[in-house]
SEVOZA-321296 format. One record per residue: x, y, z of N, C-alpha, C in turn; residue in three letters. Coordinates in pm, 1 decimal, always signed. Layout:
N
+----------+----------+----------+----------+----------+----------+----------+----------+----------+--------+
:      n_X :      n_Y :      n_Z :     ca_X :     ca_Y :     ca_Z :      c_X :      c_Y :      c_Z : residu :
+----------+----------+----------+----------+----------+----------+----------+----------+----------+--------+
:        X :        Y :        Z :        X :        Y :        Z :        X :        Y :        Z :    ALA :
...
+----------+----------+----------+----------+----------+----------+----------+----------+----------+--------+
***
This chain:
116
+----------+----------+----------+----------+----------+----------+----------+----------+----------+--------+
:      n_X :      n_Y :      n_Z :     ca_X :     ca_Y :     ca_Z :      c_X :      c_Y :      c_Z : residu :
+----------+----------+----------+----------+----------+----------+----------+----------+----------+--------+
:  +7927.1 : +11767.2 : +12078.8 :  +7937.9 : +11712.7 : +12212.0 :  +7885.0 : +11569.7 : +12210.9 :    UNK :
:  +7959.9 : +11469.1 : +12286.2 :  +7888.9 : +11335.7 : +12228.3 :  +7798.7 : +11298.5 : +12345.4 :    UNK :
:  +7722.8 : +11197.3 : +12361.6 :  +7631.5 : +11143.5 : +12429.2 :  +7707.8 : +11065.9 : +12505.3 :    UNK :
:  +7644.8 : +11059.3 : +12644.9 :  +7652.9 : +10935.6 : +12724.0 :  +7573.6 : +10847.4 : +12728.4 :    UNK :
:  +7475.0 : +10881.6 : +12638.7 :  +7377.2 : +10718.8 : +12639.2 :  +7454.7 : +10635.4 : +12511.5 :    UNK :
:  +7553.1 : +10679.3 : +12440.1 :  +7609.7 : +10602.2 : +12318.0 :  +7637.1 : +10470.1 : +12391.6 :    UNK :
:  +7734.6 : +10464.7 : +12515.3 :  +7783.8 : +10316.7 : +12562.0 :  +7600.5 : +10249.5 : +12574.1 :    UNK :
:  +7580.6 : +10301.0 : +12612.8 :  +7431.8 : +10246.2 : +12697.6 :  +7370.8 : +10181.4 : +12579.8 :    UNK :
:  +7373.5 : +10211.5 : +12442.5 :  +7292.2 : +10159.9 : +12313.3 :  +7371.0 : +10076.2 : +12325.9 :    UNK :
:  +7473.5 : +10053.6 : +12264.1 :  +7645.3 :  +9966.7 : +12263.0 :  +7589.3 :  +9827.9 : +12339.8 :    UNK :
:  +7573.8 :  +9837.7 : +12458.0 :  +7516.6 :  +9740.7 : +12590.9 :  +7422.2 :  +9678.2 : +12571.2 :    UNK :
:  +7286.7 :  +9767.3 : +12491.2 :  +7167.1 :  +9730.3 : +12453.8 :  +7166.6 :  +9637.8 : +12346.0 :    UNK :
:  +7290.6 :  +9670.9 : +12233.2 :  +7244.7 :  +9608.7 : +12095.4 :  +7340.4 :  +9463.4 : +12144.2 :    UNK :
:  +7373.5 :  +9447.6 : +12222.4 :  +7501.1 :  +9370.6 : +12287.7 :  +7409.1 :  +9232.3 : +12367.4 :    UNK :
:  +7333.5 :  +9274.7 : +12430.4 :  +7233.1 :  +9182.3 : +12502.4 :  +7117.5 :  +9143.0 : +12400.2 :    UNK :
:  +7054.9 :  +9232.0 : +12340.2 :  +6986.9 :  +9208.5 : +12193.9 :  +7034.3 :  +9081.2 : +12095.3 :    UNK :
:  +7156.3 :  +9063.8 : +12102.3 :  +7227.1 :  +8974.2 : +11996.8 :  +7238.7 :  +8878.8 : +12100.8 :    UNK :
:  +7266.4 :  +8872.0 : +12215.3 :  +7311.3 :  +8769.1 : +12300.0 :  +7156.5 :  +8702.6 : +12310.3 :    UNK :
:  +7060.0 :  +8797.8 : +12304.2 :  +6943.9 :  +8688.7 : +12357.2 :  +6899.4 :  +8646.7 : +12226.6 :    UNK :
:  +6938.0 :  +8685.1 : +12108.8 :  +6887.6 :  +8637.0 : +11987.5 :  +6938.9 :  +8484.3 : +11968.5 :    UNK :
:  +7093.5 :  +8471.2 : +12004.0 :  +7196.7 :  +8355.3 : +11985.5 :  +7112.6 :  +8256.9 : +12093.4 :    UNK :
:  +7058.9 :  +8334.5 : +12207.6 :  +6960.0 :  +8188.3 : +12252.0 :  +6885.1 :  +8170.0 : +12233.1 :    UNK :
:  +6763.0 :  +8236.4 : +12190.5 :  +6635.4 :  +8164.6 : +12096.4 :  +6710.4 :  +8080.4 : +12001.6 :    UNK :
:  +6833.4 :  +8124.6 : +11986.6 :  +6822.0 :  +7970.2 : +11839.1 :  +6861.9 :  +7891.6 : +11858.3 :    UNK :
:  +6971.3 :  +7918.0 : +11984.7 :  +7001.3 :  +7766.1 : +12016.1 :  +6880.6 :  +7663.0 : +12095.9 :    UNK :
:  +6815.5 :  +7731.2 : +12181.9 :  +6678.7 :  +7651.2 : +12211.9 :  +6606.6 :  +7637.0 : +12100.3 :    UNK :
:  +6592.6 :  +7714.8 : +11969.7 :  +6465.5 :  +7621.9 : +11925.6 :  +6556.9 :  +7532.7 : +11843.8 :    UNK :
:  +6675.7 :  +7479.4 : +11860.7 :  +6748.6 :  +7406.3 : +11754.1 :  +6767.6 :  +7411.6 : +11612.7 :    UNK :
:  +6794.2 :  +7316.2 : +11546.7 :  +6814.9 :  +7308.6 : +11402.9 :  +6698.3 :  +7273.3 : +11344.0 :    UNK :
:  +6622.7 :  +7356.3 : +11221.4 :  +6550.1 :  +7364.6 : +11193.5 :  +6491.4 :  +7234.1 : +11090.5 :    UNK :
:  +6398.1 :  +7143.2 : +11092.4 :  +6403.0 :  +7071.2 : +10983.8 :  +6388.4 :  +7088.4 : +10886.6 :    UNK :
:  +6435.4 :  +7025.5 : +10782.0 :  +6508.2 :  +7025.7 : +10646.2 :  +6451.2 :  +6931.3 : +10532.6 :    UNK :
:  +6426.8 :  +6947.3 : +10444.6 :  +6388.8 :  +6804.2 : +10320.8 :  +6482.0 :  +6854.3 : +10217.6 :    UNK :
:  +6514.2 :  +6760.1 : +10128.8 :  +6597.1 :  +6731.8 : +10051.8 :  +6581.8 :  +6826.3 :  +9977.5 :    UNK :
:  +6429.0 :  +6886.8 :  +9910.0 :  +6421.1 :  +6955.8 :  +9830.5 :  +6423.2 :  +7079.0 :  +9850.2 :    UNK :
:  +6402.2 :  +7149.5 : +10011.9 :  +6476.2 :  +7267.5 : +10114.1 :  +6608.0 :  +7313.0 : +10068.4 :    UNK :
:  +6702.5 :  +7161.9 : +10032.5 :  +6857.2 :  +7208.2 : +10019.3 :  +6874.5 :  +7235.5 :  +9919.5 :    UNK :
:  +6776.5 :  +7232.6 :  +9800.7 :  +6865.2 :  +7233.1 :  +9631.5 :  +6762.2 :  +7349.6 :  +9646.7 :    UNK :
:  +6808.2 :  +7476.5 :  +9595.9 :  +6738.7 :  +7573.3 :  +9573.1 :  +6772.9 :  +7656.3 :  +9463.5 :    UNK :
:  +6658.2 :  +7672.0 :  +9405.7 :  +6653.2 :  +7759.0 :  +9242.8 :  +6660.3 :  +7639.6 :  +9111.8 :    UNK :
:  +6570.6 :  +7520.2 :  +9180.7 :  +6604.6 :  +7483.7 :  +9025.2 :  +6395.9 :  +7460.4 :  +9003.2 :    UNK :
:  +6468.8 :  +7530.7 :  +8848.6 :  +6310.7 :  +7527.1 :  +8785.0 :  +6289.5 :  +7426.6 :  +8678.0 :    UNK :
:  +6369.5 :  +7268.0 :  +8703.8 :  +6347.7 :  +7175.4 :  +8633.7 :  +6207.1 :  +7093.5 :  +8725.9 :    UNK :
:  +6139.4 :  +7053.7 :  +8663.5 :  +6064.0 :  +6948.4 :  +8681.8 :  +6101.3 :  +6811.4 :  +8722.0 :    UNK :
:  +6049.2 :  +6732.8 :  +8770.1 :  +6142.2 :  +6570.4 :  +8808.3 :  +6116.9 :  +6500.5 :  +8674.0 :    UNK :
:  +6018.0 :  +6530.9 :  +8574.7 :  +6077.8 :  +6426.9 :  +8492.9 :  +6124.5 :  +6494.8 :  +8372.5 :    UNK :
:  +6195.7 :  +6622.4 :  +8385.8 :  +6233.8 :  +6675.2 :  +8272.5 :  +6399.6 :  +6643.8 :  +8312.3 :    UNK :
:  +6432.0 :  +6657.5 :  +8163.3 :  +6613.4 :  +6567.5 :  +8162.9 :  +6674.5 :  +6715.3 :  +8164.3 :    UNK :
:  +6815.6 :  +6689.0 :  +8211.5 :  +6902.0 :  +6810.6 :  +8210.3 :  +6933.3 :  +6858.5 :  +8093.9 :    UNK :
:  +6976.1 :  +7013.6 :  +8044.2 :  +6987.8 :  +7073.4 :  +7920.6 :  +7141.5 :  +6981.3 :  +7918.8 :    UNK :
:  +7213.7 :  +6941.5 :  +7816.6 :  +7317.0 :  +6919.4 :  +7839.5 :  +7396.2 :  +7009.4 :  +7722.6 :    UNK :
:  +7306.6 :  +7115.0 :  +7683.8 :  +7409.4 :  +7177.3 :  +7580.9 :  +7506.2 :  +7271.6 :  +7671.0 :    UNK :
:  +7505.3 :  +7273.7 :  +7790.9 :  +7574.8 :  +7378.1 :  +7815.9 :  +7763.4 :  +7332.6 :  +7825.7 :    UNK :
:  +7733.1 :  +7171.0 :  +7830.1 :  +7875.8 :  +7071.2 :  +7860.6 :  +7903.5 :  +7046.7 :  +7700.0 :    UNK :
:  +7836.8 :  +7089.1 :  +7602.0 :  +7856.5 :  +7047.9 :  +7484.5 :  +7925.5 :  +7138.4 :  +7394.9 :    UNK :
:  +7856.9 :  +7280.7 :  +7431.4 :  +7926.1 :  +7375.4 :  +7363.4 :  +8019.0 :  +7428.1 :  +7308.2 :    UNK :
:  +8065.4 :  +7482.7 :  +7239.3 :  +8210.0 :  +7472.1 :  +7183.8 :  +8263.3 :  +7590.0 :  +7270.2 :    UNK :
:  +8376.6 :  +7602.7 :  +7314.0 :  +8432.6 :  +7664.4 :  +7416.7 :  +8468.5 :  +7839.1 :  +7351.0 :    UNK :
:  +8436.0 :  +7935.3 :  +7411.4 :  +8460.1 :  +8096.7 :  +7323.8 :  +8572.7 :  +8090.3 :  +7392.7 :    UNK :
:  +8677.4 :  +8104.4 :  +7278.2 :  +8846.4 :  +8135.1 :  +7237.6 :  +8824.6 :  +8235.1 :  +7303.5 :    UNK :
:  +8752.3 :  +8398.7 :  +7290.8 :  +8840.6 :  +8495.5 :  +7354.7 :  +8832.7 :  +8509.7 :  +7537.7 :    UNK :
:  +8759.8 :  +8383.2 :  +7582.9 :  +8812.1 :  +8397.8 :  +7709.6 :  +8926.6 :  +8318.9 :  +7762.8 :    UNK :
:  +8974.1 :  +8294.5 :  +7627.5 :  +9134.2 :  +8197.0 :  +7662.0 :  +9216.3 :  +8287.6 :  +7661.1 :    UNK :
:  +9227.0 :  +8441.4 :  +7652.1 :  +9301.5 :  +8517.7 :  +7603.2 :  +9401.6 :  +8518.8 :  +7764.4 :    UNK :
:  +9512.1 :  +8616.9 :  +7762.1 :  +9562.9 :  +8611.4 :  +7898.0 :  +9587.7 :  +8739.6 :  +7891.1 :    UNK :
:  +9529.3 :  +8796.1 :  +8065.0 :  +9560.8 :  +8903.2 :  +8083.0 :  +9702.6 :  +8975.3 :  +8055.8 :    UNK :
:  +9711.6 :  +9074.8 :  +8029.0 :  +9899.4 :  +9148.5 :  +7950.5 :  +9919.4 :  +9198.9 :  +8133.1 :    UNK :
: +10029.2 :  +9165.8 :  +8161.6 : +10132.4 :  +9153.3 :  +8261.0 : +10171.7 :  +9321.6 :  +8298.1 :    UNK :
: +10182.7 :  +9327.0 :  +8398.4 : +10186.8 :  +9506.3 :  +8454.4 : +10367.2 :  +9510.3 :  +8409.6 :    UNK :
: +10409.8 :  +9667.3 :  +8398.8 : +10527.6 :  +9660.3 :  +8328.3 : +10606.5 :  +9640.2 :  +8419.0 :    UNK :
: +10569.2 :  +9677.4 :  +8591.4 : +10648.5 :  +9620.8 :  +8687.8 : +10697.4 :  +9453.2 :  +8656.1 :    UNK :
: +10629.7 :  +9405.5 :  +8705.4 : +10620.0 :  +9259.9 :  +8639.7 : +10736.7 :  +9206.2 :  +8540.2 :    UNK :
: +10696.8 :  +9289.5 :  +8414.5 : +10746.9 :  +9235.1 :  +8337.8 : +10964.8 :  +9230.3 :  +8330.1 :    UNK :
: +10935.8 :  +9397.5 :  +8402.8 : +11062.0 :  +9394.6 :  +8444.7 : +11124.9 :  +9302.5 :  +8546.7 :    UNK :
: +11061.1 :  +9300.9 :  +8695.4 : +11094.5 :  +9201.7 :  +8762.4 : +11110.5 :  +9032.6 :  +8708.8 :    UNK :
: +11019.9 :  +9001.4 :  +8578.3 : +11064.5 :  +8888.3 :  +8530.1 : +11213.8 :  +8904.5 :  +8448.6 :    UNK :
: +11210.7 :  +9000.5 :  +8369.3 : +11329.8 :  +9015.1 :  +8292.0 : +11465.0 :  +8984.5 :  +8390.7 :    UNK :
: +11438.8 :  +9086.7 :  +8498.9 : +11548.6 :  +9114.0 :  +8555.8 : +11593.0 :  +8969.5 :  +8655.5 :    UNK :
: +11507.3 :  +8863.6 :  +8710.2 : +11513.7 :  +8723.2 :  +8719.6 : +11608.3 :  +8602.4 :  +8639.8 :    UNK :
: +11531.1 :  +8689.4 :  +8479.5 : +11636.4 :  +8574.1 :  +8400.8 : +11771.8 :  +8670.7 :  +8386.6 :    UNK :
: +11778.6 :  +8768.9 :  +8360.7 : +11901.5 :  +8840.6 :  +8399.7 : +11913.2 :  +8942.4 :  +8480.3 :    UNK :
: +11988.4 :  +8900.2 :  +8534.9 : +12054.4 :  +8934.9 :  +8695.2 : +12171.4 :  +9055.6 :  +8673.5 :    UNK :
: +12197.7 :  +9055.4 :  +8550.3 : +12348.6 :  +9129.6 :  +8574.5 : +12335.4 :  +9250.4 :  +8433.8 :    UNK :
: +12171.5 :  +9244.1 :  +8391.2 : +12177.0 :  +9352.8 :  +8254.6 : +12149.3 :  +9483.4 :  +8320.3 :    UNK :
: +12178.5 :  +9552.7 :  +8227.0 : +12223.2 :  +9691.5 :  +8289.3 : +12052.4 :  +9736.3 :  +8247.9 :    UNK :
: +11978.1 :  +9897.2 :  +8291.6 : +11916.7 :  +9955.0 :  +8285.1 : +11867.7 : +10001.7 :  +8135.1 :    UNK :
: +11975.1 : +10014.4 :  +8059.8 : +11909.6 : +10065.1 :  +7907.7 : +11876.0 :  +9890.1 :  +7844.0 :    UNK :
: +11966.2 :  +9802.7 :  +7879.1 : +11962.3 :  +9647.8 :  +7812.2 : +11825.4 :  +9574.3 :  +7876.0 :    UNK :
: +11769.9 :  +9647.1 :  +7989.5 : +11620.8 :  +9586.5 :  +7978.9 : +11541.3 :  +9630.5 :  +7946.7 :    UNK :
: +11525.6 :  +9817.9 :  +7923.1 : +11437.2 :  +9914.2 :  +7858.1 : +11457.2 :  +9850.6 :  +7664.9 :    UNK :
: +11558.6 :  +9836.5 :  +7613.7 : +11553.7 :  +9775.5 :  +7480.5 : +11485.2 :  +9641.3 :  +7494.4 :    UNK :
: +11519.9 :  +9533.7 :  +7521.1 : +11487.3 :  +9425.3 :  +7593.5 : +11302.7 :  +9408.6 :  +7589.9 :    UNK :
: +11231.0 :  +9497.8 :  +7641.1 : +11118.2 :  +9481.5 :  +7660.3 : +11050.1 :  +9577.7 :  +7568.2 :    UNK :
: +11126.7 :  +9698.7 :  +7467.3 : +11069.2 :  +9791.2 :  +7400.3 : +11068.3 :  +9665.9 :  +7293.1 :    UNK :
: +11128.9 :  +9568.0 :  +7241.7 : +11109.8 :  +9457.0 :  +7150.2 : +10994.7 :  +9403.7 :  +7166.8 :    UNK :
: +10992.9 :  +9360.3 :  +7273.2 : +10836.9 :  +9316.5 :  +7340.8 : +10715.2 :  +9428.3 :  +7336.1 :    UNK :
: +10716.2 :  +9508.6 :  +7303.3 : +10628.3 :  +9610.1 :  +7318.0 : +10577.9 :  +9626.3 :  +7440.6 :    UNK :
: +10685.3 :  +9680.4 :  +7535.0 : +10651.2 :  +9733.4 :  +7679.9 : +10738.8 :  +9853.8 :  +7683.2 :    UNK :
: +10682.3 :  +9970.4 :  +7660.1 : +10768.7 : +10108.1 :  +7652.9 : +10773.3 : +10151.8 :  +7847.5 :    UNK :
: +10897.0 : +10117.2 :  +7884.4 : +10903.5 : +10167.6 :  +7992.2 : +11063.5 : +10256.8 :  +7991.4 :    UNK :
: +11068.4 : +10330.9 :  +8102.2 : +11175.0 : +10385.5 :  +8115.0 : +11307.3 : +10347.8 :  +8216.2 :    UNK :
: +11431.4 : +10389.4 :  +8192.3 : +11555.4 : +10356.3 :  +8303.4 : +11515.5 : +10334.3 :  +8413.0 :    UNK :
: +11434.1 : +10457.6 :  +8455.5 : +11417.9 : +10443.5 :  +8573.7 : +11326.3 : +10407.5 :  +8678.4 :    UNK :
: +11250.0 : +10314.1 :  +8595.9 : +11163.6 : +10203.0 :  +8618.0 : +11224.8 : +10103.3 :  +8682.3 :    UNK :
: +11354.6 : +10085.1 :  +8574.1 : +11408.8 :  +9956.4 :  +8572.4 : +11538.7 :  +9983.1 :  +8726.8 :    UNK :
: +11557.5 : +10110.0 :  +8735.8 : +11617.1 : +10132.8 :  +8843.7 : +11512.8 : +10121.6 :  +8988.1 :    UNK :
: +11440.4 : +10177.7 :  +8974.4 : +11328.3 : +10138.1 :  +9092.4 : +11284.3 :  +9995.6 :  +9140.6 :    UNK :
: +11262.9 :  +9918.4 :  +9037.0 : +11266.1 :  +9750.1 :  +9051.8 : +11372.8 :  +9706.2 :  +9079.0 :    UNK :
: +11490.6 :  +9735.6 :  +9049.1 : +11606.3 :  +9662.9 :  +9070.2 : +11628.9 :  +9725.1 :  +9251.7 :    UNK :
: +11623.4 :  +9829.8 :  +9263.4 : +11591.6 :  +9886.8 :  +9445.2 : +11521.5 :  +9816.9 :  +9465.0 :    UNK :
: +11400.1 :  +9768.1 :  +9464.9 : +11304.2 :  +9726.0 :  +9541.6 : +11367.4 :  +9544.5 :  +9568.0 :    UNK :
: +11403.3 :  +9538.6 :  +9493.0 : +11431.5 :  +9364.0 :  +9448.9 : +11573.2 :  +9317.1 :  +9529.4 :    UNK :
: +11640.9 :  +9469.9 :  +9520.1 : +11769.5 :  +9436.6 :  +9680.1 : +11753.1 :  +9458.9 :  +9787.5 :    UNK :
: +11606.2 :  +9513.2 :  +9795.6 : +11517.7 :  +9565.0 :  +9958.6 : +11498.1 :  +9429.3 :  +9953.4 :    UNK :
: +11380.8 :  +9334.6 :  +9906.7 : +11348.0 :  +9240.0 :  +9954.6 : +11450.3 :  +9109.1 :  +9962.6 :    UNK :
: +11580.0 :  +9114.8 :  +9921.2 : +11654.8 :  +8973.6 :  +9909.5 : +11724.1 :  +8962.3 : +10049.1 :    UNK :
+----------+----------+----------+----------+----------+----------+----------+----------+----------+--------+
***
């Protein structure tokens, strides 16, 4: 059975926030120093910046590129050809090493005359 004081909290937390938004606009914007705005650095002022981190030699395996969903790959196939039949893009991409089936390639090709 639900409560009728539920609206009544609702109202409460409602005026709660409304009078919060005016304490802050009366006490204004709070002052600030330069060193307020840069926060988290545990350099010293006369210590120099590390600069090995701009120096480093770059790790290759995050150059790698994510492998392409087989939807995808069909909808690209089927882009550069427009007019190959269902087994000619299942061969097509089993070269590529993407084992998908006909009727994959039938489902994308539906979907792809839904959206044109």
């Amino acid at each position: 059975m639900h409560s009728i004081a539920w609206p009544d909290r609702c109202a409460e937390r409602m005026l709660d926030d409304e009078l919060l938004r005016k304490q802050i606009r009366m006490a204004g914007p709070a002052e600030q120093t330069v060193e307020d705005d840069y926060v988290g650095s545990d350099m010293q002022e006369s210590e120099e910046p590390d600069e090995s981190f701009w120096n480093s030699e770059l790790d290759e395996s995050s150059l790698e590129v994510e492998p392409i969903s087989e939807a995808q790959a069909i909808r690209d196939y089927l882009a550069q050809h427009p007019e190959a039949r269902n087994v000619d893009v299942v061969k097509a991409l089993a070269e590529q090493g993407i084992k998908i089936s006909s009727s994959q390639v039938s489902r994308q090709k539906k979907n792809l005359a839904e959206n044109a």
